[in-house]
C-alpha distance (Angstrom), angle and dihedral (degrees) to the residues before:
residue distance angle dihedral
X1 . . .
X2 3.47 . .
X3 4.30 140.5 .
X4 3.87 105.0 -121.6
X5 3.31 116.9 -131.0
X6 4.33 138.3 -172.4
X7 3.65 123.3 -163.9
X8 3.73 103.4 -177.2
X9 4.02 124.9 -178.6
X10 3.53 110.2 -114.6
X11 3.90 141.8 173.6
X12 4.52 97.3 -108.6
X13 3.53 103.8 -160.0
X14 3.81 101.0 -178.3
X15 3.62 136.8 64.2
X16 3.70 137.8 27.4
X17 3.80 100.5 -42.4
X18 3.71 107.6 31.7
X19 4.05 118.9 -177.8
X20 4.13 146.2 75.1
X21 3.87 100.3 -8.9
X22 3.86 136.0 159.8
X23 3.93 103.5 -121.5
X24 3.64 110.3 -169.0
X25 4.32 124.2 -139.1
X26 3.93 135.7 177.9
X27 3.96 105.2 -97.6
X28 3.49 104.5 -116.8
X29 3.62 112.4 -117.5
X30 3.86 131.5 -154.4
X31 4.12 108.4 -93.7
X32 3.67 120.5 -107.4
X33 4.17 103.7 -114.9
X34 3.82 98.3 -126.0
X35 4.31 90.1 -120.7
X36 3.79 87.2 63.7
X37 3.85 93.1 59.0
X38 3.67 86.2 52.9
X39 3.43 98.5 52.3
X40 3.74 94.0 47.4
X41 3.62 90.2 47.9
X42 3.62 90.0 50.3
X43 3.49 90.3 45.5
X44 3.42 93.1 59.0
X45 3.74 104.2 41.6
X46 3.48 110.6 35.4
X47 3.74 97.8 -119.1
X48 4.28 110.7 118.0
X49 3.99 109.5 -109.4
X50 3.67 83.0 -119.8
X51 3.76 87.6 72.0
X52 3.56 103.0 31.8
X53 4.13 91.4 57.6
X54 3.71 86.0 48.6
X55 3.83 95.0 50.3
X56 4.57 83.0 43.3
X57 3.77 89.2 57.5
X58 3.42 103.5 44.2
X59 3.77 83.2 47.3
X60 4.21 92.7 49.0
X61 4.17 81.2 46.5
X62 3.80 90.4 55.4
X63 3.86 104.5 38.0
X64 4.26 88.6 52.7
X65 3.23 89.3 50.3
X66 3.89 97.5 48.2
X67 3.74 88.4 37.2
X68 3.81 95.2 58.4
X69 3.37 90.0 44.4
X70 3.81 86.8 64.2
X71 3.75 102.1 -112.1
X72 3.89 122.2 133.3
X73 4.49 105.6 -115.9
X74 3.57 123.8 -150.0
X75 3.68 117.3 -136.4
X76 3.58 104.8 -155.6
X77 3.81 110.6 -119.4
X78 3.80 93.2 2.5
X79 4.22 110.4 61.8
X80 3.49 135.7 -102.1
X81 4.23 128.3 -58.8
X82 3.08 135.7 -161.2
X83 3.95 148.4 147.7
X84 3.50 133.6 -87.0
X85 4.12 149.1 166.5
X86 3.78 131.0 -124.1
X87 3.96 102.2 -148.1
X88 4.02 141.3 162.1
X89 3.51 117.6 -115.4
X90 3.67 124.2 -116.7
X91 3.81 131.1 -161.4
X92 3.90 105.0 -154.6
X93 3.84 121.7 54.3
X94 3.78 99.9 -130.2
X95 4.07 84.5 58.0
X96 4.28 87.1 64.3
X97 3.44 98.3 107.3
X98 4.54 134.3 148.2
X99 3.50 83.2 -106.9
X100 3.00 92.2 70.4
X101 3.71 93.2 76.6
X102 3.57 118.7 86.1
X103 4.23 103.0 -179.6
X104 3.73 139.6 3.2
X105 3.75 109.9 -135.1
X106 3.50 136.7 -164.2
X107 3.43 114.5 -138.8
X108 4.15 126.7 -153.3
X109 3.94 118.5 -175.1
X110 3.87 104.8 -168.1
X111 3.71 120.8 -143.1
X112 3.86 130.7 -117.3
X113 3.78 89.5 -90.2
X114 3.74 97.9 46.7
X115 3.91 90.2 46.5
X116 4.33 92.7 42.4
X117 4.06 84.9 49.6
X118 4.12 93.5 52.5
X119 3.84 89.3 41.8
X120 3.68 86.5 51.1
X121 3.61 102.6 45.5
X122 3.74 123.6 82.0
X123 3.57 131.1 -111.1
X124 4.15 117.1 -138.1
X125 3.67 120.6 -159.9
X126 3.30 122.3 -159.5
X127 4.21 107.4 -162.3
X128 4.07 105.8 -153.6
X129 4.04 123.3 177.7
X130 4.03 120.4 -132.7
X131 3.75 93.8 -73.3
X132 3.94 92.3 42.8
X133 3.36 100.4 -106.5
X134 3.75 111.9 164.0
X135 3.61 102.5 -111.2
X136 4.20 103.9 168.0
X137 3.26 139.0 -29.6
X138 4.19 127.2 -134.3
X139 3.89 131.8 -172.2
X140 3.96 114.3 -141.7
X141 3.66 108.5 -101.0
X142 4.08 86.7 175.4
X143 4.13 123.4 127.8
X144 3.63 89.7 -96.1
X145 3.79 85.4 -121.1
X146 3.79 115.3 173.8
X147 3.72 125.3 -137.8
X148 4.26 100.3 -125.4
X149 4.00 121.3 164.5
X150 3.56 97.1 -150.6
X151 3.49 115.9 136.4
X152 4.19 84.5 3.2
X153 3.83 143.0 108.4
X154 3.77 91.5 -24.4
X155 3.35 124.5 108.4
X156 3.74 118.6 -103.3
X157 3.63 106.9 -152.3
X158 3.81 131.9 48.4
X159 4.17 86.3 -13.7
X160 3.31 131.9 76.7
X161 3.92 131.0 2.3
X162 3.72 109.4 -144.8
X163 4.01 101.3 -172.0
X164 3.29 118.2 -169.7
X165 3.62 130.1 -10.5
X166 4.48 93.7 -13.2
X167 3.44 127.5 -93.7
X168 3.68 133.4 -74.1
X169 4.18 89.4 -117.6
X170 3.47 119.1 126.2
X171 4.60 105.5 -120.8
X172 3.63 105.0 -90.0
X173 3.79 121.6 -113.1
X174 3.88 116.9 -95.5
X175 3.15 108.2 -111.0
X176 3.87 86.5 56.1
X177 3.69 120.6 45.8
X178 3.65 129.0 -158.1
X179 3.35 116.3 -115.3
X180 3.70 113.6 173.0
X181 3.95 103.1 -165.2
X182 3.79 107.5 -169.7
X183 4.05 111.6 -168.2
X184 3.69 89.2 -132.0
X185 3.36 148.6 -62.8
């Protein structure tokens, strides 16, 4: 398997070096229909799909529930989500207000196995010109290296909680720190 990949030439209007450029995107793939995961999971366990979507909902119910309540969930063989806010800081107490949030976030921390498998997978690019022409075609030959926040940008104490192995969230701007305020775990 490989991670699709477009890099297009397009007119870049904005920052330091605007003109022709090749801007890379994710090539959109066709979504899984959710019956087909059960069948392959069923395949592959032993368990009918019947059961296994039973077992996934009840599972969905729980981790909402848990979520919104602020704790960090485990996904078994995927990582650990969880919620989160994007909001300014403010010196003075009275200036705490909800407005003060900008976004809601989910948060996913991957696993060791999740992260090994992206590491390990390669990346094809597929270079196209304006009109998307196919103009070449490259496989990654890159580290595999694997942006992870741990021990990053985010505050250490009293803001966020990284768990294990950072998040998957691009670093926040500086004028607008993220503070990812679980309600407790």
């Amino acid at each position: 398997m490989a991670i699709k990949v477009i890099a297009q030439l397009r007119e870049v209007k904005l920052g330091k070096n605007p003109g022709k450029k090749f801007v890379m995107r994710p090539d959109l793939y066709v979504p899984i229909a959710e019956k087909k995961v059960f069948q392959e999971a069923a395949t592959h366990s032993g368990i009918s799909a019947g059961v296994i979507k039973a077992a996934w909902d009840a599972a969905g119910e729980v981790i909402r529930t848990w979520a919104t309540e602020g704790h960090s969930i485990p996904l078994p063989g995927l990582g650990t989500m969880r919620f989160g806010v994007r909001s300014k800081a403010v010196e003075k107490l009275e200036d705490v207000k909800a407005n003060l949030i900008s976004v809601r976030r989910i948060i996913f921390t991957p696993n060791v196995d999740v992260k090994d498998e992206l590491k390990n997978t390669s990346i094809q690019i597929t270079c196209l010109d304006e009109d998307g022409n196919v103009l070449k075609r490259v496989t990654s030959g890159d580290s595999g290296e694997i942006e992870d926040n741990e021990g990053g940008n985010e505050p250490q104490n009293g803001g966020s909680t990284s768990g294990n192995g950072g998040s998957n969230t691009p670093t926040p701007p500086a004028d607008e720190p993220d503070y990812d305020q679980p309600s407790g775990d």
